[in-house]
Structures are given as structure tokens and as C-alpha cells.
LOFIMAR-52802 format. One record per residue: residue number from 1; x, z, y of N, C-alpha, C in turn; residue in three letters. Coordinates in Angstrom, 1 decimal, m for minus. Atoms other than C-alpha are relative to their C-alpha. Layout:
N
NODE   num      n_X      n_Z      n_Y     ca_X     ca_Z     ca_Y      c_X      c_Z      c_Y   residu
NODE   NUM        X        Z        Y        X        Z        Y        X        Z        Y      ALA
...
// end
This chain:
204
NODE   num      n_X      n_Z      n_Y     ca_X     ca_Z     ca_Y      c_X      c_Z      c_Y   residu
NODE     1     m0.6      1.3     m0.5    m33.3    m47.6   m102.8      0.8     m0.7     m1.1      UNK
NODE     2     m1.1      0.5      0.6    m30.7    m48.0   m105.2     m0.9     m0.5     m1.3      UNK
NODE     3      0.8     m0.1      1.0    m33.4    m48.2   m107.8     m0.7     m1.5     m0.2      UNK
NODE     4      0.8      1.1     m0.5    m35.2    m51.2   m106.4      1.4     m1.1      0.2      UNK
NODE     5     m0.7      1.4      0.5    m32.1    m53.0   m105.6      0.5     m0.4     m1.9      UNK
NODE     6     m0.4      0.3      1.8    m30.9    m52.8   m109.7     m1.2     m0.6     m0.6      UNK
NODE     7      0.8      0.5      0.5    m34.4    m54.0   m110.4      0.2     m1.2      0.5      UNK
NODE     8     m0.3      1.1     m1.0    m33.4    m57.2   m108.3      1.0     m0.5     m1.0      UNK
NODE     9     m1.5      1.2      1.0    m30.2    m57.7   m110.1      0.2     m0.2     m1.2      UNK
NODE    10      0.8      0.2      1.5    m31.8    m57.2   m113.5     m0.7     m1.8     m0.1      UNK
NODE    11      0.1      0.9      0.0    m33.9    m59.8   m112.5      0.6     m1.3      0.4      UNK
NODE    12     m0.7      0.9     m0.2    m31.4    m62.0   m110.9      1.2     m0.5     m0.8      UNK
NODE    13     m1.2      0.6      0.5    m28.8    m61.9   m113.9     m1.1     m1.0     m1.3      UNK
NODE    14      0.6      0.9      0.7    m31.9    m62.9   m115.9     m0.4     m1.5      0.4      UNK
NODE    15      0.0      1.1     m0.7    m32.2    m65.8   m113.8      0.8     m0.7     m0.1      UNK
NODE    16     m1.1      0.6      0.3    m28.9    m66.7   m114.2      0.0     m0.8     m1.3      UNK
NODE    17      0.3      1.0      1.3    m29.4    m67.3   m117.6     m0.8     m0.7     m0.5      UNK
NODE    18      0.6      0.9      0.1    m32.4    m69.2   m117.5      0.7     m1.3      0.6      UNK
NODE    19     m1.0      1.2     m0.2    m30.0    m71.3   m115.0      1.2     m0.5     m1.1      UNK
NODE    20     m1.2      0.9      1.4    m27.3    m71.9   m117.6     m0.4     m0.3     m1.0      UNK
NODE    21      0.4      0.5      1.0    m29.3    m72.6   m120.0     m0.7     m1.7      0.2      UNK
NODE    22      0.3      1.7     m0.8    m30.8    m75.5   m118.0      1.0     m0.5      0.1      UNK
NODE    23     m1.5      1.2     m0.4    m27.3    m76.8   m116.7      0.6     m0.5     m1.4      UNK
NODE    24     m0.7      0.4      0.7    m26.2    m76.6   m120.2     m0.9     m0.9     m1.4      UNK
NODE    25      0.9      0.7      0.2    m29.5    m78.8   m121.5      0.4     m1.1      0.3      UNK
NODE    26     m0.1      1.8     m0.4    m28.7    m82.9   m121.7     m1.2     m0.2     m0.2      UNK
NODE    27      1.6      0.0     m0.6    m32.6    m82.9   m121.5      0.0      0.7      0.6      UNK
NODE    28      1.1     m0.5     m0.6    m34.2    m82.1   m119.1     m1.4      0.7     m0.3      UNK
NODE    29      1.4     m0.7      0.7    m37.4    m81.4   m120.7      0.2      1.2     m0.5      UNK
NODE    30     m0.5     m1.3      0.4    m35.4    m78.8   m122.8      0.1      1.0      0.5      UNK
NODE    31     m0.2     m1.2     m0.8    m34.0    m77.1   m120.5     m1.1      0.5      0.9      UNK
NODE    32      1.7     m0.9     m1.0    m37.5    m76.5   m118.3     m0.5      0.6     m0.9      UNK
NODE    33      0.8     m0.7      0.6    m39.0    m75.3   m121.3      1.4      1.5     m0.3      UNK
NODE    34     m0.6     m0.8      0.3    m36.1    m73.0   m122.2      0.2      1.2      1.0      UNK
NODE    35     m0.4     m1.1     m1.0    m35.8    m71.4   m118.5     m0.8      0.7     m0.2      UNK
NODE    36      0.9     m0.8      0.1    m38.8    m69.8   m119.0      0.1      1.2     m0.6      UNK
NODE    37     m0.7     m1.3      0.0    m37.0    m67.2   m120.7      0.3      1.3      0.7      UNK
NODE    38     m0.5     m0.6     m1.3    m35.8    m65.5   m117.8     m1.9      0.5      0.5      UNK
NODE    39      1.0     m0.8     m0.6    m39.2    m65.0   m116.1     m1.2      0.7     m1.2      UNK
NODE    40      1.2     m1.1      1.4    m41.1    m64.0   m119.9      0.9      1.3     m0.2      UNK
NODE    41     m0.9     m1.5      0.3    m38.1    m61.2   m119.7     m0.3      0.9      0.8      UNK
NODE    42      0.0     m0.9     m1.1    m38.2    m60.1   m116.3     m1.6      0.2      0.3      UNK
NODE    43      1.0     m0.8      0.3    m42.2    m59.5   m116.7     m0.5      0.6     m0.8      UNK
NODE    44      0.1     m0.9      1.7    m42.2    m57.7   m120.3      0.7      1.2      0.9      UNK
NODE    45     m0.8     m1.4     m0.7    m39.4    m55.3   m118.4     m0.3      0.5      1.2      UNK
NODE    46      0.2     m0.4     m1.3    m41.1    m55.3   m115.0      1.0     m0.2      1.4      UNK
NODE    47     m0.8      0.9     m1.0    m38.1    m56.6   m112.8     m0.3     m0.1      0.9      UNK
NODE    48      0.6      0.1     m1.5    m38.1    m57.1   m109.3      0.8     m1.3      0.3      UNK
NODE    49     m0.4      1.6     m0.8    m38.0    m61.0   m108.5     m0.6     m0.5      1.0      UNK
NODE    50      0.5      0.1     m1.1    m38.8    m62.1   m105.4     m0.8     m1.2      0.5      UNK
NODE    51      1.0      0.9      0.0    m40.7    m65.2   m105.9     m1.6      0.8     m1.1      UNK
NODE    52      1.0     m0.9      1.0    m42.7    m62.8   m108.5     m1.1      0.8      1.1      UNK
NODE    53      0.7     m0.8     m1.0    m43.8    m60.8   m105.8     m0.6      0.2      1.1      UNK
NODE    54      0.5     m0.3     m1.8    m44.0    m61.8   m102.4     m1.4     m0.5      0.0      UNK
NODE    55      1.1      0.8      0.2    m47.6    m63.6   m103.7     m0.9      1.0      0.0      UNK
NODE    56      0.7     m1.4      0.1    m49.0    m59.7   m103.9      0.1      0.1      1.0      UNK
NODE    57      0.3     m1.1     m1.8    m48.1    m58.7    m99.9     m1.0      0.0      0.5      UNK
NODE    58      1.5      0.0     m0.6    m51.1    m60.1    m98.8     m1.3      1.5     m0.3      UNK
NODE    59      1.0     m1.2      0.5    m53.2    m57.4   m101.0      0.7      1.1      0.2      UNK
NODE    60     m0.4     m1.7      0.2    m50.8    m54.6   m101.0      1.7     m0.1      1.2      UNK
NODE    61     m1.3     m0.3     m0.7    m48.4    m54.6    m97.6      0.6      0.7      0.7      UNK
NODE    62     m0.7     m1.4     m0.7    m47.5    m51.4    m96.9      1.4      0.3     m0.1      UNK
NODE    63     m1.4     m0.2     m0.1    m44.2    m49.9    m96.5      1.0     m0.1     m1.0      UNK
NODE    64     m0.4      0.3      1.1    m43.3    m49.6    m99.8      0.2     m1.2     m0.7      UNK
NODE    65      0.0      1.3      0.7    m44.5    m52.9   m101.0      1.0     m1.2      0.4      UNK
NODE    66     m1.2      0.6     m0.4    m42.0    m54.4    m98.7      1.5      0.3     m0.1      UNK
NODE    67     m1.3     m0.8      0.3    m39.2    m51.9    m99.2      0.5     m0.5     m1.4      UNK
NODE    68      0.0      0.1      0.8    m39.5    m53.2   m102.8      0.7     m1.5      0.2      UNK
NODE    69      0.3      1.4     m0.1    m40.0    m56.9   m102.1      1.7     m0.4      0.8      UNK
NODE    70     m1.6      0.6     m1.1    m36.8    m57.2    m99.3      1.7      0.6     m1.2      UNK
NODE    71     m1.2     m0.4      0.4    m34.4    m55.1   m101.6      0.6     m0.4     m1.3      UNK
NODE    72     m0.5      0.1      1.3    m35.2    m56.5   m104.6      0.1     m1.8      0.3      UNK
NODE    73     m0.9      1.7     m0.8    m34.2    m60.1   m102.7      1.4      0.5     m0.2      UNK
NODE    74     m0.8     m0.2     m0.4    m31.3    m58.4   m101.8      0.8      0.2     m1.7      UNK
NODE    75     m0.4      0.1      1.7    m30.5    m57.7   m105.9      0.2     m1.1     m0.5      UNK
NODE    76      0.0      2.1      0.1    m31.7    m61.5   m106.5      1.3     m0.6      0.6      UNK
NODE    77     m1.2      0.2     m0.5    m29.0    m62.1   m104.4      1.6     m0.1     m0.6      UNK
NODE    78     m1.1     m0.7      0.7    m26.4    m60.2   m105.7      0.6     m0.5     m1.2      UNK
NODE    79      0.3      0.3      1.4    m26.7    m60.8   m109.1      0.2     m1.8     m0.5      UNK
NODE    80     m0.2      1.3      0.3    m27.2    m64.3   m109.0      1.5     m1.2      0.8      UNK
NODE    81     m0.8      0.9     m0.6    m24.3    m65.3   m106.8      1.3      0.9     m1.1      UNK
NODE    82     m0.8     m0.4      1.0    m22.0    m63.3   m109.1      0.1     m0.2     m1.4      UNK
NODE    83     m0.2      0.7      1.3    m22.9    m64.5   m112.2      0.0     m1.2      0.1      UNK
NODE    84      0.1      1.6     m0.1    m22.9    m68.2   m110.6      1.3     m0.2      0.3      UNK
NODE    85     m1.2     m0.3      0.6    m19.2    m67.2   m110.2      0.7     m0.3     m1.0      UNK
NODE    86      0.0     m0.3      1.2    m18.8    m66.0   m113.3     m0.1     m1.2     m0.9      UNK
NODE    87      0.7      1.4      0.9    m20.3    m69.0   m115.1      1.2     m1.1      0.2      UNK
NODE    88     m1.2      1.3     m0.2    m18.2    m71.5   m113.0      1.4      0.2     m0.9      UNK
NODE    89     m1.3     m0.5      0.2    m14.9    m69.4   m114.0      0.3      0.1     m1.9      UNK
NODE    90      0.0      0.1      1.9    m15.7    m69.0   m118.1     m0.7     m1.3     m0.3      UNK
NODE    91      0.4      1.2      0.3    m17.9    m72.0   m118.2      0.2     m1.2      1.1      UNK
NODE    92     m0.1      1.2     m1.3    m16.5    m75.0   m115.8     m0.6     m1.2      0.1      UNK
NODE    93      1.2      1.2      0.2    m18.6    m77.9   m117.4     m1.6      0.4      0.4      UNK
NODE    94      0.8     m0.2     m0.7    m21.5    m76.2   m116.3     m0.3      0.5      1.7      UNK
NODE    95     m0.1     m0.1     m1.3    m20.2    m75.5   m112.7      0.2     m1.2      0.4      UNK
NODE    96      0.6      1.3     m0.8    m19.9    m79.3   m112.4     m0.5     m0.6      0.2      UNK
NODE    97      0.7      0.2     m0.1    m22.8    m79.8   m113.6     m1.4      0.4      1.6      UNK
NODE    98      0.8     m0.9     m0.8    m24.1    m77.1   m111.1      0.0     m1.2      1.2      UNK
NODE    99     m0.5      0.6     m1.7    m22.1    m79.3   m108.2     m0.3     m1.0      0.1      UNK
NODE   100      0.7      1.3     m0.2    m24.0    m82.6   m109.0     m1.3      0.2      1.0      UNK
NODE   101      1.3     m0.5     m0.1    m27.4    m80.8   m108.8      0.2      0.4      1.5      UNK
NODE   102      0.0     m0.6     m1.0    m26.5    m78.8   m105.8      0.4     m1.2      1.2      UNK
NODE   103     m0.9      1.3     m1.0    m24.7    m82.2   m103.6     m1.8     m0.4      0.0      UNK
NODE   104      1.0      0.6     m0.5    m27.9    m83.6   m104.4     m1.3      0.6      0.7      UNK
NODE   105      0.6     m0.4     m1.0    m30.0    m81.1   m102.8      0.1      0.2      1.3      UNK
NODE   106     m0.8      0.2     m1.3    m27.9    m81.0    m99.6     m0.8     m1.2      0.5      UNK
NODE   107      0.4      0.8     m0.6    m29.2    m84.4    m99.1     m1.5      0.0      0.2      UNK
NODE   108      1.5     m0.6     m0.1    m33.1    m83.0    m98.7     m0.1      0.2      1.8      UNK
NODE   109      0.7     m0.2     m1.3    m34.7    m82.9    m95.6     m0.4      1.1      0.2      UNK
NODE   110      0.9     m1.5      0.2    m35.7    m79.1    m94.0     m1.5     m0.2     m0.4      UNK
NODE   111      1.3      0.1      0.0    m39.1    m80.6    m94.3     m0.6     m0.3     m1.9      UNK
NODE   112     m0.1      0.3      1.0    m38.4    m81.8    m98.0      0.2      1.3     m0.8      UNK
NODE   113     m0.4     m1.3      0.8    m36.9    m78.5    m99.1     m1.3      1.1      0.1      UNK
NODE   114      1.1     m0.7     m0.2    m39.7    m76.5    m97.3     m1.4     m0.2     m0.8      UNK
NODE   115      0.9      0.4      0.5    m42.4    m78.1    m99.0      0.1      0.0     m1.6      UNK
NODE   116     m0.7     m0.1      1.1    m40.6    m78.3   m102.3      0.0      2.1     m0.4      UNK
NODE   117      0.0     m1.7      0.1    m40.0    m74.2   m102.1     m1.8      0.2      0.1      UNK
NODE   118      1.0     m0.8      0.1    m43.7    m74.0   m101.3     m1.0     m0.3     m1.4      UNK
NODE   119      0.7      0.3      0.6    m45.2    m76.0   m103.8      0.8      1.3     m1.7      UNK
NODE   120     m0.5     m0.5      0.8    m42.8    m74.0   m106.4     m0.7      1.8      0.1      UNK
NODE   121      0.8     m1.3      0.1    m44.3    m70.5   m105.0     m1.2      0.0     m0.2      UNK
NODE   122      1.5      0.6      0.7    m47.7    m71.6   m105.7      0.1      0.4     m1.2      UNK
NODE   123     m0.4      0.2      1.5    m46.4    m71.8   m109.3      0.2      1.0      0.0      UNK
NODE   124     m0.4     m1.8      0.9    m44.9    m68.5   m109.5     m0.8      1.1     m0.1      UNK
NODE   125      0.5     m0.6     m0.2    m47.2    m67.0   m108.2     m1.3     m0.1     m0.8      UNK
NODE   126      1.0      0.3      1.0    m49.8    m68.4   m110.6      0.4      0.3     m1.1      UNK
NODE   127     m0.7     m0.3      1.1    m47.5    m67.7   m113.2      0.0      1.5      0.0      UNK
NODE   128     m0.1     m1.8      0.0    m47.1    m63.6   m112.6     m1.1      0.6      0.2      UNK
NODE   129      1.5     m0.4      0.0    m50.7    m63.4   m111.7     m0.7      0.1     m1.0      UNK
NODE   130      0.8      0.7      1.4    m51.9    m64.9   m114.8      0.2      1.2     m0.9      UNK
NODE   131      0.1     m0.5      0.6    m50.1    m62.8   m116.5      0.0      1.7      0.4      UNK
NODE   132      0.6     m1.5     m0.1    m50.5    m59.1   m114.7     m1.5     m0.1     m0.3      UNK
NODE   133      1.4     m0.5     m0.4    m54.4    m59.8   m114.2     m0.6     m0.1     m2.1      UNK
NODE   134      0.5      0.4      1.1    m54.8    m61.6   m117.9      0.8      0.1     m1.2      UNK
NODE   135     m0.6     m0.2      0.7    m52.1    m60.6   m119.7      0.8     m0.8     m1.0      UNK
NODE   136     m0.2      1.0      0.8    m51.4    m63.9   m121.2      1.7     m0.7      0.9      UNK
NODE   137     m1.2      0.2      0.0    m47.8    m65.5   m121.3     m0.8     m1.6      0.9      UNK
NODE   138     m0.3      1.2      0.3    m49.3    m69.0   m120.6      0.3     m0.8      1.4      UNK
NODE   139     m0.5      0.7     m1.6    m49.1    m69.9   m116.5      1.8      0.1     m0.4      UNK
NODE   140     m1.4      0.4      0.5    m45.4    m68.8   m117.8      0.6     m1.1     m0.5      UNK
NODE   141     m0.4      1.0      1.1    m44.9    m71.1   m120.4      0.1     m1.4      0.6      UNK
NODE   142      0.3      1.2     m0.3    m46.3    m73.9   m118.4      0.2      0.0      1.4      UNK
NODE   143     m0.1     m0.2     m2.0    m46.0    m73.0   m114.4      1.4     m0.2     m0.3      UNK
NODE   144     m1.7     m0.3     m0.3    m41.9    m72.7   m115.1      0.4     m1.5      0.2      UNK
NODE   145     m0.2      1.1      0.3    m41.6    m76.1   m116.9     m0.3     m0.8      1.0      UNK
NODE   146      1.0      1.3     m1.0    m44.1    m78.0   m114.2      0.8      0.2      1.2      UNK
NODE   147     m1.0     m0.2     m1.0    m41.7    m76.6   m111.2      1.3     m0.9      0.2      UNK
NODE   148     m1.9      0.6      0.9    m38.6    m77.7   m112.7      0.1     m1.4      0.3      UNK
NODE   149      0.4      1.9      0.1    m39.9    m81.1   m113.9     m0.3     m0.6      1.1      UNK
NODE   150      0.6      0.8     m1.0    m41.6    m82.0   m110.8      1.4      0.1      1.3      UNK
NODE   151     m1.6      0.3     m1.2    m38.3    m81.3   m108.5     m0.3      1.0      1.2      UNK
NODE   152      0.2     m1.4     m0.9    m40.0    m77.9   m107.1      1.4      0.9      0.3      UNK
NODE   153     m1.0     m1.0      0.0    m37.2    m75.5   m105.5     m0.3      1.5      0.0      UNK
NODE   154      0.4     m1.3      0.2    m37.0    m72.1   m106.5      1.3      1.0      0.7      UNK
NODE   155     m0.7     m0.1     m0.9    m34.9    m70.4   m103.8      1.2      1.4     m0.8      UNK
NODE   156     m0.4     m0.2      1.1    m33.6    m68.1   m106.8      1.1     m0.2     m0.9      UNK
NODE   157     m0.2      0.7      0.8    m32.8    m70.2   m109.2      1.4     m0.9      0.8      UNK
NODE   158     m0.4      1.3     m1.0    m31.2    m72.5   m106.4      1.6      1.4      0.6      UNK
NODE   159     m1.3     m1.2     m0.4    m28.6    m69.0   m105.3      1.0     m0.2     m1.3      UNK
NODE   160     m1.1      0.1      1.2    m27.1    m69.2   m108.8      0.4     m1.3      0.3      UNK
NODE   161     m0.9      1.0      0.2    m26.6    m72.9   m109.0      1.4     m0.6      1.1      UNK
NODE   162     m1.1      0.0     m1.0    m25.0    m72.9   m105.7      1.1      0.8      0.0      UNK
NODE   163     m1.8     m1.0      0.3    m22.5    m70.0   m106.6      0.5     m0.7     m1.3      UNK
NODE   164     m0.8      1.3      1.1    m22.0    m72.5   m109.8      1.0     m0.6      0.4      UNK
NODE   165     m0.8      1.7     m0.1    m20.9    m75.3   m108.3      0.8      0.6      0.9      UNK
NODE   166     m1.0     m0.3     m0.5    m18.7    m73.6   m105.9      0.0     m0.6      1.8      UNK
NODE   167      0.6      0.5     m1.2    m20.5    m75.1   m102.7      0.1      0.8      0.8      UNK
NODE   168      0.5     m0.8     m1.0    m20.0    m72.7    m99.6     m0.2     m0.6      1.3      UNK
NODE   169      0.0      0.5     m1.0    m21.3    m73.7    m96.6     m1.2     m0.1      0.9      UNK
NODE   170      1.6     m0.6     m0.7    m23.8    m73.4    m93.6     m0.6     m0.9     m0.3      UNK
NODE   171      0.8      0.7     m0.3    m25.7    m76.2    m94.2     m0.4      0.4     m1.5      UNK
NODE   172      0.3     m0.9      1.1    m25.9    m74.3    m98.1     m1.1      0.7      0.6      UNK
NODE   173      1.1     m1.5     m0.3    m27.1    m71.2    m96.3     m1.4     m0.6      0.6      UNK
NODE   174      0.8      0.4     m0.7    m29.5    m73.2    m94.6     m0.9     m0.2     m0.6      UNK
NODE   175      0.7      0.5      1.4    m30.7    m75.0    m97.3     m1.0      1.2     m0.9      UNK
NODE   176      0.5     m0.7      1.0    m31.5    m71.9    m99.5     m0.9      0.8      0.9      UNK
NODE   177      0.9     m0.8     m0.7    m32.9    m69.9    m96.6     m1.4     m0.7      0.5      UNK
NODE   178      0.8      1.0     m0.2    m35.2    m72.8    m96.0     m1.0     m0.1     m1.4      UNK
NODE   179      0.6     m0.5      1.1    m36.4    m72.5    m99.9     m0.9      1.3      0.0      UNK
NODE   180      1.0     m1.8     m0.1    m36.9    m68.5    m99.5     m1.5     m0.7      0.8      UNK
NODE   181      1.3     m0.2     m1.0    m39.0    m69.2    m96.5     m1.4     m0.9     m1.2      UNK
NODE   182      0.9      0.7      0.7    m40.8    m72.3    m98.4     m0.9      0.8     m1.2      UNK
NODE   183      0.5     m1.5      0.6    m41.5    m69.5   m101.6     m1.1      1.1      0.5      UNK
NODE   184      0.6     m1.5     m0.9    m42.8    m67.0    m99.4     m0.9     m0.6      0.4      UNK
NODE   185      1.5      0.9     m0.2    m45.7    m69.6    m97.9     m0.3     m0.1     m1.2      UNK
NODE   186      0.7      0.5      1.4    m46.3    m70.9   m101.4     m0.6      1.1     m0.7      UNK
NODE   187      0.7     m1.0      0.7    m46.6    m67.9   m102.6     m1.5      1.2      0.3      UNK
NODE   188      1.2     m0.4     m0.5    m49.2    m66.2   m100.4     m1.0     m0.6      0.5      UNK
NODE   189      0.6      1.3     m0.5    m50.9    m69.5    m99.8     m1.6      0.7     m0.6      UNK
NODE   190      0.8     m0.2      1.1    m53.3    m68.7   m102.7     m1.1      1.3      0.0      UNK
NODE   191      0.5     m1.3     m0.1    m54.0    m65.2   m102.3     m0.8      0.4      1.4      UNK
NODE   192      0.4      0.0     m1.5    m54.4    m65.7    m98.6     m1.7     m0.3      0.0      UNK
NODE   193      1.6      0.4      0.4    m57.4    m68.1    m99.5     m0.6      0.2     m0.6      UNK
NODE   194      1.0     m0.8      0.9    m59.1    m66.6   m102.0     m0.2      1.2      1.1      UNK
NODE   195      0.7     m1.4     m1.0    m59.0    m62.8    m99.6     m0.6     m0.9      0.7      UNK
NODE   196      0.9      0.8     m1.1    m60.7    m65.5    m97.1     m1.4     m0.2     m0.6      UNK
NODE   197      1.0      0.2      0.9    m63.0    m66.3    m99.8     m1.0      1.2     m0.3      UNK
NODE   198      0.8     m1.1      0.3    m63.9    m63.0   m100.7     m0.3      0.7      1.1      UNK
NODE   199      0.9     m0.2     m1.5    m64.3    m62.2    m96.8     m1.3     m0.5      0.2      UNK
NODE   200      0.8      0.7     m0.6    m66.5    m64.8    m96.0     m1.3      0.2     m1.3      UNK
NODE   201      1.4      0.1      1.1    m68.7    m64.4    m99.3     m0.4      1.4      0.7      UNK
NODE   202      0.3     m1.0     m0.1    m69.1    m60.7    m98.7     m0.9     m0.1      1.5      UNK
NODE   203      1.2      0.2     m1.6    m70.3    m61.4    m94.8     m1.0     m0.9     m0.3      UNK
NODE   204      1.7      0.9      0.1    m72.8    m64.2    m95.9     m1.0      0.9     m0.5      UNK
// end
């Protein structure tokens, strides 16, 4: 157990730092290409992120696969709201930046946010596939940036900036649990239809 959540907060301090590297970007463009760091780390080291993974339960959801998947959220968690702390407290121009970004998510619709987290799991999930099945960096390179840019939420990403900015509050928690969930469709969206695919071919 304890093993799976430190895989979590491995991945979640690497997360962090792809977030500060963005907040501390006056491009935009820069900093989307720069976060990508963080997820080319935490798949070289194997890491447990939880938009990384929940796009696999469909193929593989046995006990384990979930034991893995819930605890290494629970790491993501951890990890990212402590170093979003952290950051505010040694870096404070990047915690106000955090508290622009994050004010302006607040004003999202659950239907805006949900849709937003799904279209972003899509992406991750295209992004960590690409590279277990093909070994290739490049859904990375280019799935991170296209999330970012386009105003996808990554429910992740979105724990740090909110421990940034210093934002607590239910309609926060709401907000981010509303991303997870969006992630977690996006991410099995894919996989879902293709296994349908390869049902329905195999019975023709």
C-alpha cells in the first residue's frame, strides 16, 4: 500500500513542477511545451498518475488494478497540494499567478468543467498509450501542449494550482472533483470504443 501511494506522490511532486514551470512562463506557448516534463519523467520512472491510468481499467480491472489507480490518486493528491503550499510560501508571484488562473476557473459551469476534464483525458490517455504500446515520446510532446492550449482541465494539474493560489473552499472541492470525474470518462472513452470495436468485429 504504502508503495503505490509514494508512486502517487512521485508523480504528483512531478506535477508540481510541470505546474510552476507554467505559472512561471509569460507565454503561454512556453510554458505548455515545458510542462511536458513532468509527464516524459513520470513515464521513463513509471509513476503512478492518475489520469495516466485510469484509461487502462477498462482492459485490466481487477483488484489490484484499482488498488493501484485509487491510492496512487490519493498520492497525486498529497503531493500536489503540499508542494502547491510550498510554492505559494518560497515563490508568492507564482501563487498569485496561481489565484488568477484558479478565480477564473471557479467561474466554469459543472457542465463546462466536466467536458473540459473529459476532453483532457482523451489526451492523456493518448499520450501514455502511445507511448507504453509504441514506445515513442511524441502523443507526450504534443497531447500535453494541445490540453493546456486549448483550455482542457487536468484534475491534477488543477490540485496544485489550487493549493497555489491559496483558494479553499467547497465550491473548489467541487470544482476539482468534477475534473477527476470528467478525466476518468475521457479517459476510458477511447478504450471503451475500440473493446466495442474489437467485440463487434470478432462476432461478425
Amino acid at each position: 500500500m504504502l508503495k503505490k501511494i509514494l508512486a502517487g506522490i512521485a508523480a504528483g511532486i512531478l506535477i508540481s513542477i510541470g505546474g510552476s514551470v507554467f505559472l512561471a512562463c509569460d507565454i503561454k506557448y512556453v510554458g505548455a511545451i515545458m510542462f511536458t516534463v513532468a509527464l516524459l519523467c513520470i513515464c521513463f520512472k513509471g509513476y503512478s498518475l492518475y489520469t495516466g491510468k485510469i484509461g487502462f481499467i477498462p482492459e485490466k480491472h481487477d483488484k489490484e488494478a484499482f488498488s493501484v489507480l485509487l491510492l496512487g490518486l490519493l498520492g497525486n493528491a498529497i503531493a500536489t497540494i503540499v508542494c502547491g503550499i510550498a510554492i505559494r510560501y518560497a515563490i508568492p508571484a507564482l501563487g498569485e499567478t496561481a489565484l488568477t488562473i484558479c478565480t477564473a476557473k471557479l467561474t466554469q459551469s459543472f457542465g463546462s468543467a466536466l467536458i473540459r476534464g473529459i476532453f483532457c483525458g482523451i489526451l492523456m490517455y493518448l499520450a501514455v498509450s502511445i507511448y507504453r504500446d509504441k514506445n515513442n515520446v511524441l502523443g507526450i510532446v504534443f497531447g500535453i501542449p494541445v490540453f493546456i492550449l486549448a483550455g482542457f482541465e487536468h484534475s491534477i494539474a488543477d490540485m496544485f494550482y489550487f493549493a497555489a493560489s491559496g483558494i479553499v473552499s467547497v465550491k473548489a472541492f467541487g470544482f476539482l472533483w468534477t475534473v477527476v470525474l470528467g478525466n476518468t470518462i475521457g479517459g476510458m472513452l477511447l478504450p471503451v470504443i475500440t473493446g466495442a470495436l474489437r467485440k463487434e468485429k470478432t462476432n461478425g
